[in-house]
C-alpha positions in Angstrom: 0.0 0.0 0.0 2.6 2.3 0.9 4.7 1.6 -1.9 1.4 2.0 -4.2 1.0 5.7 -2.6 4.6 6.4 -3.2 4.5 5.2 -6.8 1.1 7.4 -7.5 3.3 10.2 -5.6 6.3 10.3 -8.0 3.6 9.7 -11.6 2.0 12.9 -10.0 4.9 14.8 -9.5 6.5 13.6 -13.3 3.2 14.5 -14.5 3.4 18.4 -13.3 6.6 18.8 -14.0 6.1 17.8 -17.7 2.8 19.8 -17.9 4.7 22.9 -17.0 7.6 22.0 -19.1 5.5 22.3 -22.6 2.7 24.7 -20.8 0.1 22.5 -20.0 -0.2 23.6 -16.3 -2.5 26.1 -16.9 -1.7 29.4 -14.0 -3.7 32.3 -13.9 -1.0 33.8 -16.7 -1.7 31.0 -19.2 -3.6 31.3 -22.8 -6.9 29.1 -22.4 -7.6 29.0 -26.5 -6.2 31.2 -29.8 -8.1 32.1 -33.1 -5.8 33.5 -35.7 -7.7 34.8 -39.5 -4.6 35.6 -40.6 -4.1 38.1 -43.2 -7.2 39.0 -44.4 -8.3 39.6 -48.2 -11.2 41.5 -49.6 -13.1 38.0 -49.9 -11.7 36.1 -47.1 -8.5 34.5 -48.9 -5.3 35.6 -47.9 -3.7 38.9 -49.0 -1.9 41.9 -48.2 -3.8 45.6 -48.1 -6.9 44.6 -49.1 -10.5 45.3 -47.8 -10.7 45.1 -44.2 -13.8 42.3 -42.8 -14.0 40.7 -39.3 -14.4 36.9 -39.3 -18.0 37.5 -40.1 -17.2 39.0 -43.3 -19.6 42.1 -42.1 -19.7 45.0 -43.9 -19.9 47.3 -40.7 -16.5 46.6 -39.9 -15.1 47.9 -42.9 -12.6 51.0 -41.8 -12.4 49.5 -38.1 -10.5 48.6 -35.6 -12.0 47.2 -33.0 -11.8 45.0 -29.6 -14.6 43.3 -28.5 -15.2 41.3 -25.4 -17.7 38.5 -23.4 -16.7 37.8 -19.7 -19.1 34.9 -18.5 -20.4 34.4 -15.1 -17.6 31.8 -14.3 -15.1 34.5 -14.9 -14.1 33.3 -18.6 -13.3 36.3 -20.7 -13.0 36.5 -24.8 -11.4 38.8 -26.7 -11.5 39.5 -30.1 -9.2 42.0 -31.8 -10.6 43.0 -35.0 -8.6 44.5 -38.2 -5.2 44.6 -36.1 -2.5 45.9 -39.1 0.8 43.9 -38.8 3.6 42.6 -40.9 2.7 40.5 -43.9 4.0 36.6 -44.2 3.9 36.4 -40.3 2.9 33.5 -38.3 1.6 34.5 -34.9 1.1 32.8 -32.1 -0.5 33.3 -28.8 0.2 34.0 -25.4 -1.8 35.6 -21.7 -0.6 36.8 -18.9 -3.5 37.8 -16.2 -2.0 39.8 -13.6 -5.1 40.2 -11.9 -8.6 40.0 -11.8 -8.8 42.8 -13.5 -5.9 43.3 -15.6 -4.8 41.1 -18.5 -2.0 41.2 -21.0 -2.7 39.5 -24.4 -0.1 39.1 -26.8 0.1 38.2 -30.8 4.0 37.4 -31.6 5.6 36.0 -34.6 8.7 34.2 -32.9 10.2 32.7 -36.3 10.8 36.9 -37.2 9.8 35.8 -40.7 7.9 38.5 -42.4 7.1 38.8 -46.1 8.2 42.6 -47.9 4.4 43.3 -48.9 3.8 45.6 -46.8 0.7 45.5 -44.0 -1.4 42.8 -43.4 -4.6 43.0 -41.0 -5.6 40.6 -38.8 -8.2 39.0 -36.5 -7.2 37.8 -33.3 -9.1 35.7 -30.8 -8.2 35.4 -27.1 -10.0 33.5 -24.3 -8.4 33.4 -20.9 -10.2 32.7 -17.3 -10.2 33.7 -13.6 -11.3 37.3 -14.8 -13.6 39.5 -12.0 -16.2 41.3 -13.5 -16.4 43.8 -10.1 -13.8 46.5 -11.8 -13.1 47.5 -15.1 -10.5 45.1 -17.3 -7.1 46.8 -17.9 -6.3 44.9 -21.1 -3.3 45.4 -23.1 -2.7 43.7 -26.3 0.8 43.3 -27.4 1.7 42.7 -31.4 5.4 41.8 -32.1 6.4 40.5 -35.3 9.9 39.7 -33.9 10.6 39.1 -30.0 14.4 39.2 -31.0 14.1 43.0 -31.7 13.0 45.5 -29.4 10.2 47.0 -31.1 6.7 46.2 -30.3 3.2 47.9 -30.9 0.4 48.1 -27.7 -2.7 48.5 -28.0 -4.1 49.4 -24.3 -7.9 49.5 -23.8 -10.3 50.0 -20.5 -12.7 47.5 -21.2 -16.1 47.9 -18.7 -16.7 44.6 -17.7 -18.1 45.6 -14.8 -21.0 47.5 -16.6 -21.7 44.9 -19.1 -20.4 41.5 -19.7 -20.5 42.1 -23.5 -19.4 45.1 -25.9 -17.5 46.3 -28.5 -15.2 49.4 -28.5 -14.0 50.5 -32.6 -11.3 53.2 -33.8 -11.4 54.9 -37.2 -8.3 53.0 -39.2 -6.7 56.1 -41.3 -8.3 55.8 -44.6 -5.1 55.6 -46.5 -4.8 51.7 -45.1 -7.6 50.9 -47.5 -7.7 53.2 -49.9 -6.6 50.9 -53.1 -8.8 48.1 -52.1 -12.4 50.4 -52.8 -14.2 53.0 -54.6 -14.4 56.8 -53.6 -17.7 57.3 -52.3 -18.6 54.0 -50.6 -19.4 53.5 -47.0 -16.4 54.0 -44.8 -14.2 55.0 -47.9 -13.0 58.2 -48.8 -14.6 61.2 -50.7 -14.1 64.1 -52.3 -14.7 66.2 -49.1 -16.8 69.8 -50.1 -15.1 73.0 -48.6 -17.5 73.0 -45.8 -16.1 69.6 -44.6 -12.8 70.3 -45.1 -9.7 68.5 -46.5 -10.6 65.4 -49.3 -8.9 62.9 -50.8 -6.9 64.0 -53.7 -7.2 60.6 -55.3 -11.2 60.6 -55.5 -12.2 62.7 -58.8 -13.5 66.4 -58.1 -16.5 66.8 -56.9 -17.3 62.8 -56.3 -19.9 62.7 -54.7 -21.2 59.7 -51.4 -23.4 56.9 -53.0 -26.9 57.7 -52.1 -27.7 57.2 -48.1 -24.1 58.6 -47.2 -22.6 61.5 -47.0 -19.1 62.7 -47.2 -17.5 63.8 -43.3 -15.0 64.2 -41.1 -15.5 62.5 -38.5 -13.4 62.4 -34.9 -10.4 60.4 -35.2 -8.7 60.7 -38.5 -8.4 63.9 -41.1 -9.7 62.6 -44.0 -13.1 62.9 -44.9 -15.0 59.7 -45.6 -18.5 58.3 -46.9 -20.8 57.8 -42.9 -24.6 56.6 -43.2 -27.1 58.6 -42.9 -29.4 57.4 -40.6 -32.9 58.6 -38.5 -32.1 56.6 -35.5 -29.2 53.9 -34.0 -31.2 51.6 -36.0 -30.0 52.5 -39.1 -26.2 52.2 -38.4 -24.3 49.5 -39.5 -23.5 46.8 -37.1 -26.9 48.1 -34.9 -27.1 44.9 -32.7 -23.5 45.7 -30.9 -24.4 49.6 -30.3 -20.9 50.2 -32.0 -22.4 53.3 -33.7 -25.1 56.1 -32.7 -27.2 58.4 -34.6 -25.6 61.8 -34.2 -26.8 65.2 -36.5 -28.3 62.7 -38.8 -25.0 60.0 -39.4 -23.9 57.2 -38.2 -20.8 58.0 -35.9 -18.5 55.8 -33.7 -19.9 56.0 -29.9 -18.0 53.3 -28.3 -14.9 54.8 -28.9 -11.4 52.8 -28.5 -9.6 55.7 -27.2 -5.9 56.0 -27.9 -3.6 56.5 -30.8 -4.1 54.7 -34.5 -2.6 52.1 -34.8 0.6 53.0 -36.4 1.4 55.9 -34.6 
């Protein structure tokens, strides 16, 4: 018997010390599960600078960059980061840290450093950790490195209200110039020959090109290019209504849960 309780002793103790060897001790630091679109193309295949879509393939998104969020009862948070621009040819890989109950690190790195000369890429990246509180807001930072060798990384820091809702989205304007050989002037989200009254256009839509009918050509808070917003009567008429992402302001669809912070690239 005592031998026997020895035996299941030692198997134990093997058994952790190979499960934290190759990560599969899960701590309160550890990734739970990791999505990865990879570079996204204008109809889902894979391809540098082309039109921007969440894993949905939803219009809405188109222009955004976003970070959405679902924190269950059992303390089991996703994330998604939607339209993230990073280095083309990459293959990213996931990692957590939770710090806290109310403060999580997420990181996309590319540890081979292999990176194609296309340019930008953009991205959809999934994240679900655990053991998150939903009695505070969530200090999340999300980390993109497309090689850990080099110093050199771009954060992306975001105050997420769990503690108000267990659900949400928060978007950013992406500068229009990310997109801007992937659509037409005058579509939603793309850019527009701006009138004087607006301010500055963009020189590559013709003079005077006007919005497709239902938009109108704005500048809205976030970026200095004007660019094609729906018109709208009410929050119901904004793309993407069901997540709240945009409200009915002056008669246009504008971003009202805001990702505050610097673009991307800056």
């Amino acid at each position: 018997m005592f031998k026997h309780a020895q035996t299941l002793i030692r198997s134990a103790l093997l058994f952790a010390a190979v499960a934290s060897a190759i990560g599969c001790g899960r701590g309160a630091g550890d990734l739970v599960a990791f999505d990865n679109s990879g570079c996204k193309g204008n109809d889902g295949s894979s391809a540098a600078w082309q039109g921007l879509f969440a894993l949905d393939s939803s219009e809405g998104f188109y222009g955004l960059s976003c970070v959405a969020w679902t924190l269950s009862s059992d303390g089991d948070l996703k994330v998604d980061m939607i339209n993230i621009p990073a280095a083309c040819g990459a293959s990213y890989e996931g990692a957590a840290t939770v710090a806290g109950p109310s403060a999580v690190e997420l990181r996309a790195d590319n540890p081979s450093c292999d990176i194609a000369g296309c340019g930008v890429c953009f991205y959809d990246w999934s994240f679900e950790v655990e053991g998150i509180s939903a009695a505070a807001p969530l200090a999340l930072t999300f980390v993109e490195d497309s090689c850990p060798d080099e110093p050199g990384e771009d954060e992306y820091p975001a105050q997420l209200p769990v503690d108000m809702r267990p659900e949400g989205t928060l978007c950013r304007w992406l500068p229009p110039m990310a997109y801007e050989d992937w659509g037409p002037c005058g579509t939603l989200h793309h850019m527009c020959a701006a009138p004087a009254s607006v301010g500055e256009g963009e020189e590559g839509c013709d003079e005077g090109e006007a919005c497709e009918d239902g938009l109108a050509c704005e500048l809205p808070d976030g970026i200095d290019t004007a660019i094609c917003l729906q018109a709208c009567t009410t929050d119901a008429d904004c793309p993407l209504a069901e997540l709240s992402i945009f409200a009915c302001v002056d008669q246009l669809c504008q971003i009202s849960s805001v990702w505050p912070g610097p673009e991307p690239w800056e």
